[in-house]
C-alpha positions in Angstrom: -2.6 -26.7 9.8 0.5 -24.4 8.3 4.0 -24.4 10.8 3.6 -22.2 13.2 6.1 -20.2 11.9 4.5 -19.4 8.4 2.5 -16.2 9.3 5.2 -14.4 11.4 7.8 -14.8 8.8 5.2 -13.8 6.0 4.5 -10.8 7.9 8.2 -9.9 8.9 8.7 -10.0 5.0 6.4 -8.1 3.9 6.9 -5.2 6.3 10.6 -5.3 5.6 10.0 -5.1 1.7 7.1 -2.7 1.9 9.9 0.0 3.7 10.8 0.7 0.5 7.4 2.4 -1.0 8.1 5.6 1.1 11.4 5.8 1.5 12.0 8.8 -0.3 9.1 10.6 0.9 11.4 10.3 4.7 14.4 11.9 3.1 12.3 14.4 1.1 14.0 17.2 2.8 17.5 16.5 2.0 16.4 15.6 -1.3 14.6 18.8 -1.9 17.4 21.4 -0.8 20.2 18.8 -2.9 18.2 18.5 -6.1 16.6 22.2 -5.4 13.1 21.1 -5.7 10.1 23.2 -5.1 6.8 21.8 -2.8 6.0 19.6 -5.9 8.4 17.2 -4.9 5.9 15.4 -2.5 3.8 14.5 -5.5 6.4 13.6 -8.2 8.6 11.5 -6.0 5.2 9.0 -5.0 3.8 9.0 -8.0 7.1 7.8 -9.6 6.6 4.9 -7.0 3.4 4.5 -7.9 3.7 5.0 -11.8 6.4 2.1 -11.6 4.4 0.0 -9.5 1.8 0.0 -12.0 4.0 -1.1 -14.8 5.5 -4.1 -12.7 2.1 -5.4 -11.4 0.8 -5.1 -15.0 3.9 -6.5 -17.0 3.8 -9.7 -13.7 -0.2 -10.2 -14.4 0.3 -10.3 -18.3 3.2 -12.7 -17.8 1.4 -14.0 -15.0 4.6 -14.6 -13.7 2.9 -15.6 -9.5 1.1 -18.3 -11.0 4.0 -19.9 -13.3 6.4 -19.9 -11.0 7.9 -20.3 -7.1 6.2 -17.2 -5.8 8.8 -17.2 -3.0 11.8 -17.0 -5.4 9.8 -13.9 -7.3 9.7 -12.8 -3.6 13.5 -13.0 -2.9 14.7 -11.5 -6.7 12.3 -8.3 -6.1 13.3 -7.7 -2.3 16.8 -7.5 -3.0 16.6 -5.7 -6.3 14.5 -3.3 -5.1 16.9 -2.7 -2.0 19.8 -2.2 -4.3 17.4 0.5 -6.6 16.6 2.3 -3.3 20.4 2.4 -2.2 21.4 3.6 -6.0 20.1 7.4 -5.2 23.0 7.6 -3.1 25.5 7.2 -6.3 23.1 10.6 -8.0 21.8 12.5 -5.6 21.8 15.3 -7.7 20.1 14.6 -11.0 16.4 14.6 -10.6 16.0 12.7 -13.6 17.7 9.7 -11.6 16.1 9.8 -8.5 12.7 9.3 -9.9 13.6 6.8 -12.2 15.4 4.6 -9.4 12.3 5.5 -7.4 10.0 4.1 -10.3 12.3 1.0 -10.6 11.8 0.6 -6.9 8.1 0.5 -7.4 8.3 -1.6 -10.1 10.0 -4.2 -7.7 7.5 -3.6 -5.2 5.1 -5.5 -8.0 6.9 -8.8 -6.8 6.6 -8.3 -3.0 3.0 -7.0 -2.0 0.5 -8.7 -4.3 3.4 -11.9 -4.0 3.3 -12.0 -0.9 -0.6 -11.8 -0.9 0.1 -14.5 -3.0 1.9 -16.7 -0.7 -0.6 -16.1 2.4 -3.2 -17.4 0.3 -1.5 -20.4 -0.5 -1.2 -21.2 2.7 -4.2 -19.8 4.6 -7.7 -20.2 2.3 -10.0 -21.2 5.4 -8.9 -17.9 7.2 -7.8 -15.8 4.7 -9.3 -12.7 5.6 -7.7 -12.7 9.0 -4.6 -13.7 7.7 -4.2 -11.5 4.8 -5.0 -8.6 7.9 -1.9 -9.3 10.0 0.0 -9.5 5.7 -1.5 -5.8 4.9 -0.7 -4.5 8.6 3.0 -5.3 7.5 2.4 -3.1 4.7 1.1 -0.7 6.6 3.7 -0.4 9.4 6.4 -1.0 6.4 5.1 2.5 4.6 5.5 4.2 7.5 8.6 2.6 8.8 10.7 5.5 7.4 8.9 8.1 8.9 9.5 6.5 12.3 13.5 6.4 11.2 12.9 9.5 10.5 11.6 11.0 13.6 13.3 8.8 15.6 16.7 9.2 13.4 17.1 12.9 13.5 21.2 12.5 13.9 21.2 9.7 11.2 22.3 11.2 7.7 19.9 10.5 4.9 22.3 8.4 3.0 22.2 5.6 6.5 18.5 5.8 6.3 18.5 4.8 2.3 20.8 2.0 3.1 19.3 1.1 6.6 15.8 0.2 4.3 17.2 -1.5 1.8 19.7 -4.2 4.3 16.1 -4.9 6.0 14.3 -5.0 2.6 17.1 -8.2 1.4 16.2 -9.6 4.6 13.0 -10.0 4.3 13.2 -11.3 0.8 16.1 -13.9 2.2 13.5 -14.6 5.2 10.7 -15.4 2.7 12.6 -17.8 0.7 14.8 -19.6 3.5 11.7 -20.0 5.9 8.0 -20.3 4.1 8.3 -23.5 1.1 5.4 -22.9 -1.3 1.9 -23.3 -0.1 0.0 -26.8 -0.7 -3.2 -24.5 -2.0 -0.2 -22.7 -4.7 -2.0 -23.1 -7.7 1.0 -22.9 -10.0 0.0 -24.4 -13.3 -1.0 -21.6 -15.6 0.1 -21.0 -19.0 1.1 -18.2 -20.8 -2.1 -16.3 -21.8 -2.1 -12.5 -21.8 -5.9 -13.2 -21.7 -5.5 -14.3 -18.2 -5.7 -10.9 -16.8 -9.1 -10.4 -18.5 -10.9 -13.3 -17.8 -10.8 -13.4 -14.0 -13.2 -9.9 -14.6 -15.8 -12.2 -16.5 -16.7 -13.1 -13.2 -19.8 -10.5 -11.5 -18.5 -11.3 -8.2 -15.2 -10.6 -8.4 -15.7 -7.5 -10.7 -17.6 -6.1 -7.3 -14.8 -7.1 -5.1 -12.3 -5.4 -7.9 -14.4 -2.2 -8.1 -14.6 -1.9 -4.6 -11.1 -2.0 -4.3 -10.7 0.8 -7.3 -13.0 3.3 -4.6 -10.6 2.8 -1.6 -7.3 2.9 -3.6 -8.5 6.5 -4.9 -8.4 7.5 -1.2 -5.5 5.1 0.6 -2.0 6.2 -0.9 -3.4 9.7 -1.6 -3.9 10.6 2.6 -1.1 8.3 2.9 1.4 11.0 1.1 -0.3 14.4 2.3 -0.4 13.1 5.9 2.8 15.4 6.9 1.5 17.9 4.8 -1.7 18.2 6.5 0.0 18.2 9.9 2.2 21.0 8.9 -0.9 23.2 7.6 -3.4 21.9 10.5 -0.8 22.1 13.2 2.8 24.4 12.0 3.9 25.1 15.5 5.0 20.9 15.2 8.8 20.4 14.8 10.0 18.4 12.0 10.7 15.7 14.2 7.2 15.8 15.8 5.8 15.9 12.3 7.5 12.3 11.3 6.5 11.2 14.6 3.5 12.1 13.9 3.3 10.8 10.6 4.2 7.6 11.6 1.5 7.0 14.2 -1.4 8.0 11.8 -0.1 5.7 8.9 1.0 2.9 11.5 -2.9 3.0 12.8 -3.8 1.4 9.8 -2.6 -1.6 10.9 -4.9 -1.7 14.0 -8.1 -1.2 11.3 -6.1 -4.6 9.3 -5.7 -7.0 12.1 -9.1 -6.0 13.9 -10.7 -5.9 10.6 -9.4 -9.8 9.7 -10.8 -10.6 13.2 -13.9 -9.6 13.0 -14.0 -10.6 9.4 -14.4 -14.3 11.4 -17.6 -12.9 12.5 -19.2 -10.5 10.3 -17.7 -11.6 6.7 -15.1 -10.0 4.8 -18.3 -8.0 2.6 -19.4 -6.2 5.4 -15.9 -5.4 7.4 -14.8 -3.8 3.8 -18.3 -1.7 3.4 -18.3 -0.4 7.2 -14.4 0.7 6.6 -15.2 2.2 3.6 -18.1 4.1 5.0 -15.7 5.3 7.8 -13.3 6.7 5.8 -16.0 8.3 3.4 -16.9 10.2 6.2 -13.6 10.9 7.6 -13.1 12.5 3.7 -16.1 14.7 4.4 -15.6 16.0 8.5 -12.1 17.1 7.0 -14.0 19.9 5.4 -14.4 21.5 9.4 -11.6 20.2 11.0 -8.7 20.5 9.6 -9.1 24.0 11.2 -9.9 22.9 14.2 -6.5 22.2 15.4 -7.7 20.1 19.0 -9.9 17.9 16.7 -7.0 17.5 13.7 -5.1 14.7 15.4 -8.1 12.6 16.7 -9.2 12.4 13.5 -6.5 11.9 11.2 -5.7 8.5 13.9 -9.4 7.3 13.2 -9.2 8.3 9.4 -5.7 6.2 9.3 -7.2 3.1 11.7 -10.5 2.5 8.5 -8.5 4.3 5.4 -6.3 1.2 5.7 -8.3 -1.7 7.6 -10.7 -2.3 4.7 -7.6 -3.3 2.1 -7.0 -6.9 3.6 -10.7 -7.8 3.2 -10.8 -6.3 -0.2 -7.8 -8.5 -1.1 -9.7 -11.6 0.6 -12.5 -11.1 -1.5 -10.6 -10.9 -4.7 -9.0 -14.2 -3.8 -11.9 -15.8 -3.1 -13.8 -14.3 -5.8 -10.8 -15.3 -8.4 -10.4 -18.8 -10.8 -8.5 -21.0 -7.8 -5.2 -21.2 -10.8 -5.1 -17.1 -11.4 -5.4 -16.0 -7.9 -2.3 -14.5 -8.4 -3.0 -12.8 -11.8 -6.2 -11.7 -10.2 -4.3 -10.4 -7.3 -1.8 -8.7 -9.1 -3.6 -6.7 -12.2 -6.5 -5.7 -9.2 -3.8 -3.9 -7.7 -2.2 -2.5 -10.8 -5.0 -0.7 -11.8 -5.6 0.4 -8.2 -2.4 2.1 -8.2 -2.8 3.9 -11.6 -6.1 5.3 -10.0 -3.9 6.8 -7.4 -1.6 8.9 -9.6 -4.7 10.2 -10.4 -5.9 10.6 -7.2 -2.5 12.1 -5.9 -1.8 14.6 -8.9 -5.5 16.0 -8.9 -5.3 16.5 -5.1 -2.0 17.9 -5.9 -3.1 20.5 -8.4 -6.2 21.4 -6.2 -3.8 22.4 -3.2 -2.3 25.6 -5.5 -6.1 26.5 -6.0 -7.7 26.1 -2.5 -7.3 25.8 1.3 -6.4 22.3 2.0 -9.5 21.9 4.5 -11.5 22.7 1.0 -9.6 19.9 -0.8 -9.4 16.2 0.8 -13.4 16.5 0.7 -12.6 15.1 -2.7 -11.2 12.0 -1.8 -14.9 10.8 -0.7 -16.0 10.3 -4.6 -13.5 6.6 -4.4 -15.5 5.2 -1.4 -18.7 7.0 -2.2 -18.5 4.8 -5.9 -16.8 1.6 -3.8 -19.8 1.6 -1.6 -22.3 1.2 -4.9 -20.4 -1.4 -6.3 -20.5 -3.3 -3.2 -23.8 -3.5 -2.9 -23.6 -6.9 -4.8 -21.6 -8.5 -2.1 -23.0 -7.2 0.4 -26.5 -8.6 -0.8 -25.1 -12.1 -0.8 -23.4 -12.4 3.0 
């Protein structure tokens, strides 16, 4: 039985290094008006997150870095050196070029915090993983839309306090992590050096459905995730800027409540069919968005139930790759599952992007249904055998 102690301080971690991932997206309007940038911002400023993410998790899985070394250390270095990348905008706030590259440096870090930490939990929780990895991905959740909370909450604080505010609780965490949580008896270190690894785990059929699945809700997750204040703004413009973050911050935050019930009833039902009946959910939410979105009474009810299941299907998804992973690449497995989940967001994010300068925006998030409409069919696998 792991200390007490284990799972809070996992979970405290990962919230505080996961603050990072939207952090400029909270001071987008002070960045926009300094670096004169149009309503394309939005877009370029998370997709350099995401497009730096993408190259950390792959350049970690290649090196499978997790799985060769103290995943707590990794832990520490990123959380840290991604709060110092966050806090460097400060030092050029008015070069464009620099902001998105410290934003894409962030990302990258972020490669050594959320599937690490994933890492960590499952070192120290295989028997429960599901409901464990829940409470670890509700951090995540909360953490992304932390700075929309400072935001709302905030209004009097300068944007340069809110940078550094998110990266002193970033170090924290990392400090936290490595003072508080040894490594896991179930760590698995012991790999070698094999830029193979990352292909091999996908040999396996089972974990290939688990990874596909995945691929179908990552085409939808960070994509709502950085239109939500958008949306609000078209669905609901009479809102204040303050209300907005407020706002914001309550439908992301929700997705923690779909993450911790989800690992719970995972107990029950299985991690297969708590990941299919999320996914479903938030298929359909991608479809009733065609009629409500100008429904303005309806807009917020839905928006909280589309960010409750948008989210709450990630942990078990993450379970299932773990479980579904060779025991000694877990954290390969983890980590290159999640790299090319995040590519599949820029995609997701730039298309929706492009489509919003063509057509009404209650004509447009209908499209994010294709990635659970294909996760659902590749589940079907999984599914079959709980």
């Amino acid at each position: 039985m792991p200390p007490a102690r284990i799972l809070p301080v996992i979970v405290f971690s990962q919230f505080a290094g996961t603050s990072l991932w939207f952090a400029g997206n909270a001071v987008l309007p002070e960045l926009q008006s300094t670096l004169k940038l149009q309503n394309d911002a939005l877009p370029l400023l998370t997709s350099a997150v995401q497009l730096g993410f993408i190259l950390g998790t792959f350049c970690f899985a290649a090196l499978s870095l997790a799985d060769r070394y103290s995943p707590r250390m990794l832990f520490l270095f990123c959380a840290v050196a991604g709060g110092l990348a966050n806090a460097a905008i400060l030092l050029a706030p008015e070069s464009i070029s620099a902001v998105l590259s410290l934003r894409a440096v962030t990302g990258f870090l972020l490669a050594g915090i959320y599937p690490v930490g994933m890492k960590i939990a499952a070192s120290w929780y295989q028997g429960k993983l599901g409901k464990a990895i829940g409470y670890l991905v509700g951090a995540l959740v909360l953490g992304t839309a932390f700075p929309h909370l400072l935001r709302g909450f905030g209004t009097s604080l300068s944007w340069q306090t809110m940078l550094i505010s998110i990266s002193i609780l970033a170090a924290l965490g990392g400090l936290m992590m490595y003072l508080l949580v040894p490594d896991g008896p179930l760590s698995g270190r012991g790999a070698v050096l094999r830029l193979g690894n990352m292909l091999d785990v996908f040999k396996l059929k089972d974990f290939r459905a688990a990874a596909f699945g995945y691929f179908g809700h990552m085409w939808e997750l960070y994509t709502f995730w950085a239109f939500v204040p958008f949306i609000l703004a078209y669905s609901l413009p009479t809102l204040s800027a303050q209300q907005t973050s407020l706002y914001s911050f309550a439908i992301i935050a929700a997705g923690a409540l779909g993450c911790i019930g989800g690992g719970y009833l995972s107990q029950w039902w299985g991690s297969e069919r708590v990941a299919f009946m999320q996914l479903l959910l938030s298929g359909v939410c991608c479809v009733l968005s065609f009629w409500v979105f100008n429904m303005p009474g309806l807009v917020l009810p839905l928006l909280l139930c589309w960010g409750v299941v948008v989210a709450g299907d990630s942990p078990q998804f993450s379970a299932l790759t773990a479980r579904t992973a060779p025991p000694q690449l877990v954290g390969t497995a983890l980590t290159v599952v999640v790299s090319i989940g995040f590519a599949i967001t820029i995609f997701s994010i730039q298309l929706i992007g492009y489509l919003l300068s063509l057509f009404q925006p209650q004509h447009v998030f209908i499209f994010l249904g294709i990635g659970p409409l294909l996760g659902l069919l590749t589940m079907r696998r999984l599914l079959k055998r709980a």
